[in-house]
MMTF fields as JSON, N, C-alpha, C and O atoms, coordinates in Angstrom:
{
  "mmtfVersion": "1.0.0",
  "mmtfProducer": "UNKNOWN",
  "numBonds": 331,
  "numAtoms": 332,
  "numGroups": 83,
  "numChains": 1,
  "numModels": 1,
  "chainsPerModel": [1],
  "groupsPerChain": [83],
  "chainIdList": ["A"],
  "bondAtomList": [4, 2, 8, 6, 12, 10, 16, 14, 20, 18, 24, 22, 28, 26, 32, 30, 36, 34, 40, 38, 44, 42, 48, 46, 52, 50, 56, 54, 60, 58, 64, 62, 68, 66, 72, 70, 76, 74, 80, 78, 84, 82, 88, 86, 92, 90, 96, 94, 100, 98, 104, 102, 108, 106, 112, 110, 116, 114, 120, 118, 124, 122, 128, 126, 132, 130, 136, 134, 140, 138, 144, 142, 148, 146, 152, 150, 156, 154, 160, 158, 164, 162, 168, 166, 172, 170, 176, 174, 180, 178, 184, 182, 188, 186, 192, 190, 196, 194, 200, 198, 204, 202, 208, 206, 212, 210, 216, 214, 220, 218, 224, 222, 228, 226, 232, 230, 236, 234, 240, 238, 244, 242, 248, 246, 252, 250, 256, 254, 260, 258, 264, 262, 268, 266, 272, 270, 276, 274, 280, 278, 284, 282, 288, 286, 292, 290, 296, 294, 300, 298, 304, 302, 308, 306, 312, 310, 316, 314, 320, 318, 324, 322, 328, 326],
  "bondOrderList": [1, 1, 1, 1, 1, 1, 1, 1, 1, 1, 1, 1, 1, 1, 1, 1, 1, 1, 1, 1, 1, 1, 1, 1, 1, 1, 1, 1, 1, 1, 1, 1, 1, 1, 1, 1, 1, 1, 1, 1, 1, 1, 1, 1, 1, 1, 1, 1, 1, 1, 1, 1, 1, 1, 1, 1, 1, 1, 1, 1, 1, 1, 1, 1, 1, 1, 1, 1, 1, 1, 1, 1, 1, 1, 1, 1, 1, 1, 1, 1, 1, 1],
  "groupList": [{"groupName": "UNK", "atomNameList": ["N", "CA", "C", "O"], "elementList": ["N", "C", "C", "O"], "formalChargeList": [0, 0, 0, 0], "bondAtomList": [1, 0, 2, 1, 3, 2], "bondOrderList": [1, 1, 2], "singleLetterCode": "X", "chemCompType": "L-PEPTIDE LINKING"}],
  "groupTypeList": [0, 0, 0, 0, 0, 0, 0, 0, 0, 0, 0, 0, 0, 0, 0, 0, 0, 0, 0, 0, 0, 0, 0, 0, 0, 0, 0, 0, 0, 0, 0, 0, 0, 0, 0, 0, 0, 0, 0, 0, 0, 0, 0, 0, 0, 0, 0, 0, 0, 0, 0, 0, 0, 0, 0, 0, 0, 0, 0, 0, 0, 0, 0, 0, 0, 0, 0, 0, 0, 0, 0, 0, 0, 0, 0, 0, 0, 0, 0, 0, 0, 0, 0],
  "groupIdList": [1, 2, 3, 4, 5, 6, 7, 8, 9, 10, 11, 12, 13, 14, 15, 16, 17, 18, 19, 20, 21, 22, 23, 24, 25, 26, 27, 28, 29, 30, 31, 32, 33, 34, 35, 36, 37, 38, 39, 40, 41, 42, 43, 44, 45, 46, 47, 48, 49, 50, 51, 52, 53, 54, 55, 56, 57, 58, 59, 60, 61, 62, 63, 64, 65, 66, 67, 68, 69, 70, 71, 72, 73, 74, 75, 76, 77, 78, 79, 80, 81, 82, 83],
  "secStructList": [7, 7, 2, 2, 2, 2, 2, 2, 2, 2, 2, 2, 2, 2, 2, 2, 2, 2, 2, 2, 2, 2, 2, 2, 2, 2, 2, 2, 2, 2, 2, 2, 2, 2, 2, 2, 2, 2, 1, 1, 7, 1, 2, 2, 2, 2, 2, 2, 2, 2, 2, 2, 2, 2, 2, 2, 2, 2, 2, 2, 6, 6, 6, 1, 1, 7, 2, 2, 2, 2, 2, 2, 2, 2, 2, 2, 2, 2, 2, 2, 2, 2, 7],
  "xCoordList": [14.118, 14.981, 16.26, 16.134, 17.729, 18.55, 18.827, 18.279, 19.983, 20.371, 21.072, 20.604, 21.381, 22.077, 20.99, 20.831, 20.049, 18.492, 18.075, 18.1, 17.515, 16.3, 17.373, 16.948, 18.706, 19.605, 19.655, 19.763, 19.602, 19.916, 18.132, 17.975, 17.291, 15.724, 15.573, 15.067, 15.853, 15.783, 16.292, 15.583, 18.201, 18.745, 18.091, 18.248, 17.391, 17.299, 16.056, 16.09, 14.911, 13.82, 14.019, 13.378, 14.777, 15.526, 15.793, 15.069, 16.902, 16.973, 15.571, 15.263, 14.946, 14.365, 13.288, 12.713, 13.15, 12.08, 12.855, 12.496, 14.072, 14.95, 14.979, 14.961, 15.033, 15.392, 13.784, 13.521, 13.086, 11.388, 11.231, 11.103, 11.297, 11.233, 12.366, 11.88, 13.135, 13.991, 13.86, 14.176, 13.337, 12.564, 11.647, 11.636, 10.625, 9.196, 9.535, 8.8, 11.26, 11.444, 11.727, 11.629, 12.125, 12.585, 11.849, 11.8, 10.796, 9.292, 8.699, 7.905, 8.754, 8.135, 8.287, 7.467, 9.758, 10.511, 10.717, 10.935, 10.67, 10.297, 9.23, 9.303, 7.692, 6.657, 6.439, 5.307, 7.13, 6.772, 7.604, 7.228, 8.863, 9.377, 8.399, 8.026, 8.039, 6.863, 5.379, 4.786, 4.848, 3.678, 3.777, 2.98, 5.429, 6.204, 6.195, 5.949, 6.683, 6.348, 5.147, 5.008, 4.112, 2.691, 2.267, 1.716, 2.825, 2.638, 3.405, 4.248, 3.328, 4.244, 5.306, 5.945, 5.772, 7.352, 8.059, 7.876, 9.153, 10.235, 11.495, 12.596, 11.085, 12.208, 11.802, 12.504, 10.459, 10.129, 10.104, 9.912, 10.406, 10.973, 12.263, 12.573, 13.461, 14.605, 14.641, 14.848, 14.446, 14.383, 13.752, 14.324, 12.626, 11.819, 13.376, 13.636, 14.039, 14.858, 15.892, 15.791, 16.697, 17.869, 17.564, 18.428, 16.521, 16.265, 15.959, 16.614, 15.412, 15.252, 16.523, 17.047, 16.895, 18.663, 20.043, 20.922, 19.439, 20.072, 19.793, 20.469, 18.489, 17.839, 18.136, 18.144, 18.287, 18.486, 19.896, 20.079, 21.169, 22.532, 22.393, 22.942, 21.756, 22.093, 21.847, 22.386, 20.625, 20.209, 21.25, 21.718, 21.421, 22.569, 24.095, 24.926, 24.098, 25.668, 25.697, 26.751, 24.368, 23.695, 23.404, 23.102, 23.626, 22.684, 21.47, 20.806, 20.977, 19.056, 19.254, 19.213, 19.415, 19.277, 20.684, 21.595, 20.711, 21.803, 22.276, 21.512, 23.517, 24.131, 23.733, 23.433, 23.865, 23.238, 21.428, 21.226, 20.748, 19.234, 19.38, 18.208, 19.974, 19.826, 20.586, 20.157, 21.311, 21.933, 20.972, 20.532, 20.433, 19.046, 18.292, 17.785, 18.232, 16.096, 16.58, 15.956, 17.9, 18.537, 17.825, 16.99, 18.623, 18.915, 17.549, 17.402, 16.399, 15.525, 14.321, 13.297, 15.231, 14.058, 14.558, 13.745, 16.071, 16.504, 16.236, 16.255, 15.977, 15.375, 14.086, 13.778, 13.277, 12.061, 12.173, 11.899, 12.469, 12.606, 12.811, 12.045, 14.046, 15.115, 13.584, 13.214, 12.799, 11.84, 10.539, 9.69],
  "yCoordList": [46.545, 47.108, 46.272, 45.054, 46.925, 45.954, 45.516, 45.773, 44.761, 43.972, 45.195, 45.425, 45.4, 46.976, 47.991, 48.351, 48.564, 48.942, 48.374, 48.897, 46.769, 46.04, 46.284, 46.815, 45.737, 45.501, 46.679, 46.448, 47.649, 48.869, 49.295, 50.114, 48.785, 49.04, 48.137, 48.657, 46.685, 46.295, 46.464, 46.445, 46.834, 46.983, 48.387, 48.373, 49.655, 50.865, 50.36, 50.665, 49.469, 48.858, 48.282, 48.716, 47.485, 46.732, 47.779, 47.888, 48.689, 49.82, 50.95, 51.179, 51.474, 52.046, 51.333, 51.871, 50.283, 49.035, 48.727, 48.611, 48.56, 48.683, 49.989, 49.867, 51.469, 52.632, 53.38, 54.2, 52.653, 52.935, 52.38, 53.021, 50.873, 50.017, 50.847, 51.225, 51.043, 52.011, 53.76, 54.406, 54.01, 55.392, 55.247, 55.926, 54.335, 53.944, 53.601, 53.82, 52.832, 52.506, 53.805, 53.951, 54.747, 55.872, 56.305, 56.615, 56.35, 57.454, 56.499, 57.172, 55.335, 54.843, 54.646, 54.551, 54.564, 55.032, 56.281, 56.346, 57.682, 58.66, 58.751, 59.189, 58.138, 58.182, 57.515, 57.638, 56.695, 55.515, 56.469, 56.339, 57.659, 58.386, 59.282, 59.3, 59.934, 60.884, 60.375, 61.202, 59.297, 58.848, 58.617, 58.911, 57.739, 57.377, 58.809, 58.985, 59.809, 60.984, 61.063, 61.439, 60.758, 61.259, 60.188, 60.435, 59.117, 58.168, 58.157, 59.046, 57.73, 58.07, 57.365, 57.489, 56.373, 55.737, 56.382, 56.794, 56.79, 57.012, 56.134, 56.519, 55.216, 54.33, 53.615, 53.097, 53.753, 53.83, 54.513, 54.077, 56.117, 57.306, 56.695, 56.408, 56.285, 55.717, 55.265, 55.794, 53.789, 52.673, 53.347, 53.286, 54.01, 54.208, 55.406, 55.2, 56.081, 57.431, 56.232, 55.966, 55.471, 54.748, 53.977, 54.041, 53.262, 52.229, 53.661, 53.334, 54.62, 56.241, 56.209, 55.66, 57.151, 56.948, 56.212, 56.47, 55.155, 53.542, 53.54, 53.351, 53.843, 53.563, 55.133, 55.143, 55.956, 57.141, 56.927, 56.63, 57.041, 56.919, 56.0, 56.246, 54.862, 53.494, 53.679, 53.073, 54.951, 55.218, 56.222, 56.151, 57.198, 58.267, 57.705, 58.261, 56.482, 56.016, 55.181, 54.994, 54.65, 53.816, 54.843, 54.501, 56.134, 56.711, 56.941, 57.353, 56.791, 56.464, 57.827, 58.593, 58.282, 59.768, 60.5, 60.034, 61.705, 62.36, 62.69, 63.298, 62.364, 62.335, 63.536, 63.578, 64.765, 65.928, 65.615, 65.892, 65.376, 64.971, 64.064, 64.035, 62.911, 62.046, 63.174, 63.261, 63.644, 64.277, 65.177, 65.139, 65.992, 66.898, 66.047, 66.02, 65.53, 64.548, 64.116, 64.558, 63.082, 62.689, 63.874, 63.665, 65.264, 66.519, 66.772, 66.9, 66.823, 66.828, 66.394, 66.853, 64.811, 64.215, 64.127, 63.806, 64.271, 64.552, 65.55, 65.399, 66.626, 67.924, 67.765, 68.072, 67.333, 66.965, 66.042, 66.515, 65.057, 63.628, 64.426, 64.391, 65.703, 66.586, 67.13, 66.826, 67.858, 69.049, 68.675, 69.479],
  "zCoordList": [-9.371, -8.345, -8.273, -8.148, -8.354, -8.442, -6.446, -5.374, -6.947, -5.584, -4.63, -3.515, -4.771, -3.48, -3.115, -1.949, -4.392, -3.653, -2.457, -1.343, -2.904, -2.296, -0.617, 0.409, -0.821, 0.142, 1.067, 2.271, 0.733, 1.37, 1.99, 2.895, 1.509, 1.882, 2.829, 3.824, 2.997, 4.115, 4.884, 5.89, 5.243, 6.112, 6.645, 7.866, 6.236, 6.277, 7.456, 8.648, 6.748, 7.176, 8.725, 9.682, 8.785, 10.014, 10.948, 11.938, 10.719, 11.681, 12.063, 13.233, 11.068, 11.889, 12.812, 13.758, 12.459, 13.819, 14.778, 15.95, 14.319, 15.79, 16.768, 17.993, 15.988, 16.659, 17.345, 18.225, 16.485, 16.82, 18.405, 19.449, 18.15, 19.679, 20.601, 21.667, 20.497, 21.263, 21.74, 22.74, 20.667, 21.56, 22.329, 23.356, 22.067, 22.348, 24.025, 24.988, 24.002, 25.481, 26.356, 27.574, 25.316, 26.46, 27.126, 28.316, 25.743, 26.427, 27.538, 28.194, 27.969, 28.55, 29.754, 30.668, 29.719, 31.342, 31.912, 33.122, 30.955, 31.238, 32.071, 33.219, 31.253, 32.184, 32.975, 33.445, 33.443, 34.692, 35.484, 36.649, 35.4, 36.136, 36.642, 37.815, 35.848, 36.312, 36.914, 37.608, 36.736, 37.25, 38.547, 39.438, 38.645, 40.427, 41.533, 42.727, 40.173, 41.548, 42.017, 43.181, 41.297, 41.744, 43.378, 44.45, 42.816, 44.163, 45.488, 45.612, 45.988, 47.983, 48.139, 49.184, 47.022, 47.45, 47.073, 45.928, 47.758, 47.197, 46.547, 46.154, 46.574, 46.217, 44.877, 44.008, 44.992, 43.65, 42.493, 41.358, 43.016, 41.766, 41.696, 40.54, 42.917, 42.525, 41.849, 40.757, 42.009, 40.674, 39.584, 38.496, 39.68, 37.786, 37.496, 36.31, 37.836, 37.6, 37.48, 36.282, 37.932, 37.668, 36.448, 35.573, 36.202, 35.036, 33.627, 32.637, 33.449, 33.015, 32.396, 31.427, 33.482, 33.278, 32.296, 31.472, 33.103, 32.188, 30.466, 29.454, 30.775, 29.114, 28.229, 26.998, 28.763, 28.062, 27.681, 26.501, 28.629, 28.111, 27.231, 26.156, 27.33, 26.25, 24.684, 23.758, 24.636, 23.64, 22.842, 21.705, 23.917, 23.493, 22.946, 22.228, 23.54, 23.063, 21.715, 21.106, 21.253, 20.551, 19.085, 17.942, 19.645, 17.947, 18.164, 17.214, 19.155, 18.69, 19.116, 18.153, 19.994, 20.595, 20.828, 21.512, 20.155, 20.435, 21.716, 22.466, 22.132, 23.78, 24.704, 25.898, 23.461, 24.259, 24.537, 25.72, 24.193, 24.268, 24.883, 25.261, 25.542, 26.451, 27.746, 28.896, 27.408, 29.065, 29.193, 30.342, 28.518, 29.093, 29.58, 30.701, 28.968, 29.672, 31.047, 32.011, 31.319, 32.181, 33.412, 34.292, 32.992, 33.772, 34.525, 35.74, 33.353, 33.733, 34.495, 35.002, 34.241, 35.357, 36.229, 37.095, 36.842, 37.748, 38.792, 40.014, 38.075, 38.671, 39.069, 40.221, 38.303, 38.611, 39.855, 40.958, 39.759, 41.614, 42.373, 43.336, 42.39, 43.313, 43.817, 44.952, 43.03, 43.55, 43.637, 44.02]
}
């Protein structure tokens, strides 16, 4: 394998463990959004929907998730806290 292969397999390697750990965060604040509704604070859907939020745009501005797919989910769990 020459040197720009191997080079281009690790950097390729590097990113998707980076973009992996980074979805893995979305989904995870997604569901700490939705589990918070099930419970009686409200200030606790706040915070889990603001930190949600936070981590979705970051992803959308980042590449990991396309801006339109971070502003839906956004939309959506928004709607969801709202109702």
């Amino acid at each position: 394998m020459p040197f720009a292969e191997k080079k281009r397999f690790i950097q390729s390697e590097a990113r998707r463990i980076r973009n992996h750990a980074a979805k893995s965060r979305v989904k995870t604040v997604m569901k700490r959004v939705t589990s918070a509704l099930e419970g009686d604070d409200p200030s606790a859907v706040d915070t889990q929907l603001r930190d949600a939020m936070s981590a979705l745009h970051k992803a959308g501005r980042k590449g990991i998730l396309h801006p339109n797919t971070a502003a839906r989910r956004i939309a959506r769990l928004s709607k969801m806290v709202r109702s």
